[in-house]
N, C-alpha and C positions, 0 to 999 in steps of 0.2 A: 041336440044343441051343439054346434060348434065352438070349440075351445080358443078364444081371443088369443090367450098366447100364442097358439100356434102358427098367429099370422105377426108375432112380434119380429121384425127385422133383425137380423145380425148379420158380423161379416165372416165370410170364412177365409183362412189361409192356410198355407202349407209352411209347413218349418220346413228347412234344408239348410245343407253345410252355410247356404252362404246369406243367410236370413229366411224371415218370415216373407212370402208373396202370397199377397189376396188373390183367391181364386173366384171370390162372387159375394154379391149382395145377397139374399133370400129370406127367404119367412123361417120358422124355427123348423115347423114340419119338413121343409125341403130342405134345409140344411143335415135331418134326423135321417133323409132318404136315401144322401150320398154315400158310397160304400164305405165302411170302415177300413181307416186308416188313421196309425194311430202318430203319422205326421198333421192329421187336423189339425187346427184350432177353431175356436169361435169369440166373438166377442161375446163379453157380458149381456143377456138380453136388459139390463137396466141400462139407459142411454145417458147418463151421468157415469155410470162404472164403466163404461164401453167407452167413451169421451176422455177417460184417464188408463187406456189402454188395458184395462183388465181382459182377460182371456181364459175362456174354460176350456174343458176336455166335453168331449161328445157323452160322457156318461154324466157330467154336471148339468147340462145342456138340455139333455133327455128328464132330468131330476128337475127341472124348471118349468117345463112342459108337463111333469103329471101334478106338480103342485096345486091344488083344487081342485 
């Protein structure tokens, strides 16, 4: 059986000197797939917490993905 969240949307970006830039839309798995780097970020996969700017780390990310 396929894990629903793993198809939840988030956005990714990179931090650097001179702000945050989106690198892409994706599902949670393919954001889980890109290589580590620990300029990531992600939005919240909750789309009200995402909508107020919240942003996790690739290890909060992964920890939302094995939840159930």
């Amino acid at each position: 059986m396929e894990n629903k969240k793993a198809n939840c949307i988030v956005e990714v970006s990179v931090d650097s000197a001179t702000g945050r830039r989106a690198v892409g839309i994706m599902n949670m798995r393919q954001a889980l797939e890109l290589p580590e780097m620990l300029s990531l970020t992600y939005t919240h996969p909750d789309p009200v917490k995402a909508a107020a700017g919240i942003v996790v780390n690739r290890q909060e990310l992964a920890g939302f993905l094995a939840c159930r």
